[in-house]
C-alpha positions as a Python dict, from the first residue, in 0.01 Angstrom:
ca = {
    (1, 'X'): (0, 0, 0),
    (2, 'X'): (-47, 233, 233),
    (3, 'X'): (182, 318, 500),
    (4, 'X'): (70, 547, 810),
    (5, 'X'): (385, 711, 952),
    (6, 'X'): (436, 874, 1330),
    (7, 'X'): (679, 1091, 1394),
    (8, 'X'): (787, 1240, 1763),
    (9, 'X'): (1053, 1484, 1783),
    (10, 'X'): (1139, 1508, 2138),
    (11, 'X'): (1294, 1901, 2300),
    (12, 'X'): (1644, 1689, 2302),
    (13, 'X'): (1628, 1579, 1923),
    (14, 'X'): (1519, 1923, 1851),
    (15, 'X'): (1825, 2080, 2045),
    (16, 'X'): (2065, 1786, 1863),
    (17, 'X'): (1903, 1858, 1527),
    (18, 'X'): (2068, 2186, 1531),
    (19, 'X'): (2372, 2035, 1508),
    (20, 'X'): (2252, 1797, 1197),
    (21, 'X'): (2071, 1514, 1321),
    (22, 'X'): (1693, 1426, 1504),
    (23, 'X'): (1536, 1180, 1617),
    (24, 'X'): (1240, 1004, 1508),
    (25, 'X'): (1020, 708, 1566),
    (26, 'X'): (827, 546, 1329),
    (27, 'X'): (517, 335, 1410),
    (28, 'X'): (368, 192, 1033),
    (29, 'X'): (61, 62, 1021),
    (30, 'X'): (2, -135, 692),
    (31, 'X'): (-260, -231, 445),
    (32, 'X'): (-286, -415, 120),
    (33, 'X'): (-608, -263, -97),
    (34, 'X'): (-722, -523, -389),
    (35, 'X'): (-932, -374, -636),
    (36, 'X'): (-1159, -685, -816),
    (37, 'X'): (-1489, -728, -1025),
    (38, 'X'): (-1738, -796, -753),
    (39, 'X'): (-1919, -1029, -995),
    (40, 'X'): (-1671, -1249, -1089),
    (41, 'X'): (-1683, -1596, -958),
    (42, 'X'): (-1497, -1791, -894),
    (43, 'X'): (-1203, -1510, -836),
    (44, 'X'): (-1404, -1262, -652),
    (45, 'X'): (-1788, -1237, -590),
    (46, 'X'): (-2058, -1185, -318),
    (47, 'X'): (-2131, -1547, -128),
    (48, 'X'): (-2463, -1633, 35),
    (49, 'X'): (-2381, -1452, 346),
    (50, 'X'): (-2318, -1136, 206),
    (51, 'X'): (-1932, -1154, 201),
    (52, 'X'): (-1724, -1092, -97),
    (53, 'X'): (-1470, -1421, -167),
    (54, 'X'): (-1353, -1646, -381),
    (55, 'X'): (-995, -1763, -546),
    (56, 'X'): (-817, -1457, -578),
    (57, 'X'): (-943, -1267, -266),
    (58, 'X'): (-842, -1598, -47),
    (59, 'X'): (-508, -1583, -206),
    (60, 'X'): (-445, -1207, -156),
    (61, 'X'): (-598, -1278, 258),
    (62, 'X'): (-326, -1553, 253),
    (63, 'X'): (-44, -1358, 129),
    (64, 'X'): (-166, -1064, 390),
    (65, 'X'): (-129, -1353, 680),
    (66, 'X'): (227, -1402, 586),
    (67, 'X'): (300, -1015, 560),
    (68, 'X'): (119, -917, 815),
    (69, 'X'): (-68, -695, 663),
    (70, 'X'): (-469, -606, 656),
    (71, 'X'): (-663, -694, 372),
    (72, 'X'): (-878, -437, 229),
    (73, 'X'): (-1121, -561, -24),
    (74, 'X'): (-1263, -272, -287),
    (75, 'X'): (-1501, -365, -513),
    (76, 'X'): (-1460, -200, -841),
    (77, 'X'): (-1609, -84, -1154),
    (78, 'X'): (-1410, -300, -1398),
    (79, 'X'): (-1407, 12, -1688),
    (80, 'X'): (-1233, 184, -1406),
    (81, 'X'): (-1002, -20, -1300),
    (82, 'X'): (-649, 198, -1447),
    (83, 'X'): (-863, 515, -1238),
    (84, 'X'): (-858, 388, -927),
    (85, 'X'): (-438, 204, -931),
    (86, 'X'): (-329, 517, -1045),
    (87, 'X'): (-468, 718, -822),
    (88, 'X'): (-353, 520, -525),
    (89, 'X'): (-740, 425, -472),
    (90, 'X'): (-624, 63, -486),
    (91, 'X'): (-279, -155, -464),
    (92, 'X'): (-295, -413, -752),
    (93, 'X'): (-604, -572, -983),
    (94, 'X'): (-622, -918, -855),
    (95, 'X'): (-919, -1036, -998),
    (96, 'X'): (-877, -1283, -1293),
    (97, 'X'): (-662, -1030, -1489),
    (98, 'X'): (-526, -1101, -1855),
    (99, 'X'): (-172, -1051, -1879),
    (100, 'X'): (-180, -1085, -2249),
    (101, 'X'): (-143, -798, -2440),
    (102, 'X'): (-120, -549, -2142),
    (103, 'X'): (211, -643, -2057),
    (104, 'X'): (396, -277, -2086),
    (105, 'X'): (80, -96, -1900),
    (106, 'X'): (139, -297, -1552),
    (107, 'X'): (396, -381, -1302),
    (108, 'X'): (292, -806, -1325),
    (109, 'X'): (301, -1050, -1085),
    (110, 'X'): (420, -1430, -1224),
    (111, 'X'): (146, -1548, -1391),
    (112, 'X'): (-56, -1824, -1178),
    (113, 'X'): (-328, -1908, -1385),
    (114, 'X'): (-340, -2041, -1791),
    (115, 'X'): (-660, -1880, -1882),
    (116, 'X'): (-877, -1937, -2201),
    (117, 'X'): (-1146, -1721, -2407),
    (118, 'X'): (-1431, -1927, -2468),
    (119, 'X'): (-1781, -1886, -2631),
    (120, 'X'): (-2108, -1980, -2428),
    (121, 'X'): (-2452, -2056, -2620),
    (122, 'X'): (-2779, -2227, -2525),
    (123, 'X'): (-2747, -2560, -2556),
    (124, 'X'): (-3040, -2517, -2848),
    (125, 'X'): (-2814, -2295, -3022),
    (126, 'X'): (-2734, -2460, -3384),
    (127, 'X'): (-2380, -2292, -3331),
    (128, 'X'): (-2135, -2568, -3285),
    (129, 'X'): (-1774, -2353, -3390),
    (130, 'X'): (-1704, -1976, -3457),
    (131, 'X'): (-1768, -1978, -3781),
    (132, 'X'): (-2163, -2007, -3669),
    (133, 'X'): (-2138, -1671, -3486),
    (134, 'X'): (-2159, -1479, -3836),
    (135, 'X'): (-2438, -1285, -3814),
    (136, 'X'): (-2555, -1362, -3445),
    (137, 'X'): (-2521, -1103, -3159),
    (138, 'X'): (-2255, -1217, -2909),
    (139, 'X'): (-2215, -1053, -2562),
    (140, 'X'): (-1927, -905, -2351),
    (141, 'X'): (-1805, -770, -2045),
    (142, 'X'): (-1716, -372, -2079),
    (143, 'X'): (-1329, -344, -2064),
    (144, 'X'): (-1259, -692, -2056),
    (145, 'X'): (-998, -930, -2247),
    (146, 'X'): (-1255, -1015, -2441),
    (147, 'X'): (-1351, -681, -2554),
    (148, 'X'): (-1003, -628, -2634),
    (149, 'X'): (-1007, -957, -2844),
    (150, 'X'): (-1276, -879, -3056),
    (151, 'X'): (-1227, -497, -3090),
    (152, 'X'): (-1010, -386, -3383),
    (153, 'X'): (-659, -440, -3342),
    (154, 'X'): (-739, -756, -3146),
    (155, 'X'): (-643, -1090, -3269),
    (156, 'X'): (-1017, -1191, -3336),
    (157, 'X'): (-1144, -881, -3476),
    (158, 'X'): (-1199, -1030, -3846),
    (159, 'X'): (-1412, -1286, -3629),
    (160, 'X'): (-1615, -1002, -3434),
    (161, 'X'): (-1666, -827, -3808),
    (162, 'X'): (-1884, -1122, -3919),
    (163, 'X'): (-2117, -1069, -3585),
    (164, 'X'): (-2463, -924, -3638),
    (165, 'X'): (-2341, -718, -3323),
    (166, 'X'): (-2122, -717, -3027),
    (167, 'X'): (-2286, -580, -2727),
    (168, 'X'): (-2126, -471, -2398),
    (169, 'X'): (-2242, -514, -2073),
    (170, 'X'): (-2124, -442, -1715),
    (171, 'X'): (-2107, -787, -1568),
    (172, 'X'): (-2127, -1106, -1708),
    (173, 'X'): (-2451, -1175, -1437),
    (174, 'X'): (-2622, -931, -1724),
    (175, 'X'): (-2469, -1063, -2018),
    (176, 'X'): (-2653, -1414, -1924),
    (177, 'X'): (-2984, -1270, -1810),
    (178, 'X'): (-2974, -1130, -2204),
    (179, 'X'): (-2852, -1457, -2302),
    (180, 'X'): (-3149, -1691, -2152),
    (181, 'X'): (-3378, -1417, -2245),
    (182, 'X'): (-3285, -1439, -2604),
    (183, 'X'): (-3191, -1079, -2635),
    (184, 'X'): (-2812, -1235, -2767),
    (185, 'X'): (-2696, -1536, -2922),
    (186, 'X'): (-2402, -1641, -2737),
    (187, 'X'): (-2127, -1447, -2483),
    (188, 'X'): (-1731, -1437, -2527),
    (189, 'X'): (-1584, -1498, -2193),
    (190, 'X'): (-1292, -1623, -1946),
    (191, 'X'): (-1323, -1990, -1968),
    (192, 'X'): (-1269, -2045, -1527),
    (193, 'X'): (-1606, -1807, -1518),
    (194, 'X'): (-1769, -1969, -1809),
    (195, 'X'): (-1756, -2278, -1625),
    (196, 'X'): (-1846, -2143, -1314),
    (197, 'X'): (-2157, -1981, -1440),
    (198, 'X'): (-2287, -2338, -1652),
    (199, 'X'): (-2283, -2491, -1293),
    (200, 'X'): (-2514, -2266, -1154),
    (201, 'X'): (-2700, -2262, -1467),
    (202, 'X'): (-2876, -2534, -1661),
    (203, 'X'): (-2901, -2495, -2045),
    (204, 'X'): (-2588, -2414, -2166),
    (205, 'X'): (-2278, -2513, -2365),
    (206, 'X'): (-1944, -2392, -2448),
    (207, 'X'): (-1813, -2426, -2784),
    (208, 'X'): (-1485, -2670, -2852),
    (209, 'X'): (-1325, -2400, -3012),
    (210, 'X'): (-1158, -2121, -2802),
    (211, 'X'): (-1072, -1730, -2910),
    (212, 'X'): (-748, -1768, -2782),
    (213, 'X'): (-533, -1866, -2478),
    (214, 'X'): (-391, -1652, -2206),
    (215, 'X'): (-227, -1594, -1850),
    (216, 'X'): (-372, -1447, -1529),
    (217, 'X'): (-144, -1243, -1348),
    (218, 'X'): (-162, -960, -1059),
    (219, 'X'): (-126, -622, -1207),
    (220, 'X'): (20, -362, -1014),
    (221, 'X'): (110, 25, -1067),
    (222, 'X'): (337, 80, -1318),
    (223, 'X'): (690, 41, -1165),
    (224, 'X'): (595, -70, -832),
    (225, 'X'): (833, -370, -829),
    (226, 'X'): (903, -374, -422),
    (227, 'X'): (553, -456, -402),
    (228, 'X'): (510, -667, -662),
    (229, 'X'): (838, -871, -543),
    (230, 'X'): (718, -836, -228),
    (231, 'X'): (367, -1065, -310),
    (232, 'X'): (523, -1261, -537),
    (233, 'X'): (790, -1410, -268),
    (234, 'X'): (474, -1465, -56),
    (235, 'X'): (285, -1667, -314),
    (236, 'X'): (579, -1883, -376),
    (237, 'X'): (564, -1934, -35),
    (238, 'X'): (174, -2032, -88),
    (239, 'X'): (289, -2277, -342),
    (240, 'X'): (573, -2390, -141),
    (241, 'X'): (318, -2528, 207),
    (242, 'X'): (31, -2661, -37),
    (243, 'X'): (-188, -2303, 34),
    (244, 'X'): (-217, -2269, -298),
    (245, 'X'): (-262, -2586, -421),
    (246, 'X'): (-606, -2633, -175),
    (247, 'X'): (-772, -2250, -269),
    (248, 'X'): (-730, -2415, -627),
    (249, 'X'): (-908, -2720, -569),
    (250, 'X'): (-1149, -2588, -341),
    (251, 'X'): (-1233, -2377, -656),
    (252, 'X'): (-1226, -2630, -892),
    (253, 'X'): (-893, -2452, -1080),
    (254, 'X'): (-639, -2707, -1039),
    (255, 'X'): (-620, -2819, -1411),
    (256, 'X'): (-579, -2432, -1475),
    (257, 'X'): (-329, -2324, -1212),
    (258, 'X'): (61, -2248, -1331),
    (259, 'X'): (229, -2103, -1085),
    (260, 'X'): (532, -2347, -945),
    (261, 'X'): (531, -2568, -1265),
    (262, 'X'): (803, -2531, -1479),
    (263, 'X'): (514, -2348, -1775),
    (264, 'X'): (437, -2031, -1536),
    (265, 'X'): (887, -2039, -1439),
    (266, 'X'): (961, -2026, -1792),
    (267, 'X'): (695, -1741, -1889),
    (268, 'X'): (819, -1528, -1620),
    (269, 'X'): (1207, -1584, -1742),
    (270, 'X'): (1078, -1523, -2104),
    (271, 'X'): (953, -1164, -1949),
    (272, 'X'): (1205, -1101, -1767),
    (273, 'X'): (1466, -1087, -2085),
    (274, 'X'): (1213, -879, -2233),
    (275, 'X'): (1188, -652, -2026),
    (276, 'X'): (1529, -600, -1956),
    (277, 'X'): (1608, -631, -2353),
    (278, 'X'): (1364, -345, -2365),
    (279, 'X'): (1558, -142, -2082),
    (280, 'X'): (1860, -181, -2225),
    (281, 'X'): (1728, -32, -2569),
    (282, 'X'): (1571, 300, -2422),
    (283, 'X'): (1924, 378, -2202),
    (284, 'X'): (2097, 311, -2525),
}
């Protein structure tokens, strides 16, 4: 967040500061930068008019009512995304972020969304499970928890070893163009955009059987807990006056929401005594 400070040292605080003290007032003017996937409905995309929306960026406007704060919205190249937080370009990643797995590289919001990693094929395709994906070529976004699923060291990797190939691609708008063009055979994806994308598209499936099952969560700079406390107190207060409830059912997320139910309390307690189990073994 960035904070834009104004000092004004009058001749009388100057002649007191001599004697150990000044005087100076601060005027802060604040924002609250959210770096997201500009092609990712329905967390954060580019509607008809031009303007970038969706779940996530309505949440993060909602928490900036409350604070007071201005939303800035920074569309990002996802393979960049550690780039630009560290270097201050950017506040958090709120933009249907996997928690899994990443959970010692970010400071993380509670977890608000149960997420799933899902495979999409034409509805021609004679693949019915993953077993059918030996040999075929199956798509994926660049630096996505996909990716990190299938790459080695991931939990599916023996799965992504029986592809025919696993190709990357920038956005998943590309990954489908492939797809209908029969370039690839299928594309490993978030299960919220998967079904987002089969309603704007006709001719497509997603198999019964998922890669895995995760949690969304807001991922800010490594040890940047004021901030992150500060957005998480606001989004309880989201939950709390039925904000958050309508942004998920005007999105069609309600059966995937978790924040407020006693699943997303009990995953951020579980972290919690990680975390500080984990403190407590580096000061020892």
């Amino acid at each position: 967040m960035r904070k834009t400070v104004v000092c004004v040292l009058t001749g009388a605080a100057l002649a007191v500061s001599m004697i150990g003290s000044t005087a100076c007032f601060a005027e802060e003017q604040k924002t609250f930068t959210v770096g997201f996937d500009a092609e990712y409905p329905p967390y954060g995309y580019m509607d008809e008019n031009g303007e970038y929306t969706g779940f996530d960026l309505e949440l993060a406007q909602a928490v900036c009512d409350l604070e007071g704060w201005e939303l800035v919205k920074t569309a990002i190249d996802w393979d960049s995304k550690d780039m630009e937080l560290n270097s201050g370009s950017i506040d958090c990643i709120w933009n249907g972020f996997t928690m899994n797995g990443r959970e010692e590289d970010y400071t993380w919001s509670k977890p608000y969304v149960d997420n799933s990693q899902v495979i999409v094929v034409p509805e021609s395709s004679d693949v019915t499970d993953l077993s059918g994906l030996a040999g075929k070529i199956v798509g994926v976004q660049a630096a996505s928890a996909a990716l990190e699923l299938l790459s080695e060291g991931g939990d599916q990797a023996d799965l992504a070893a029986t592809f025919g190939s696993l190709q990357q691609f920038p956005d998943y708008n590309n990954a489908f163009v492939e797809l209908q063009a029969g370039s690839i055979d299928a594309v490993a994806m978030d299960i919220g955009v998967a079904q987002y994308q089969l309603k704007q598209k006709e001719g497509y499936k997603i198999l019964d059987e998922k890669l895995n099952s995760e949690k969304y969560a807001i991922g800010f700079k490594l040890g940047n807990e004021e901030l992150r406390d500060t957005v998480d107190d606001a989004m309880d207060q989201l939950v709390a006056d039925g904000t958050f409830a309508k942004l998920a059912e005007k999105y069609e997320l309600t059966d995937m929401v978790c924040l407020g139910t006693d699943e997303g309390e009990t995953e951020t307690e579980t972290e919690g005594v990680q975390t500080e189990a984990a403190t407590e073994a580096v000061t020892e």
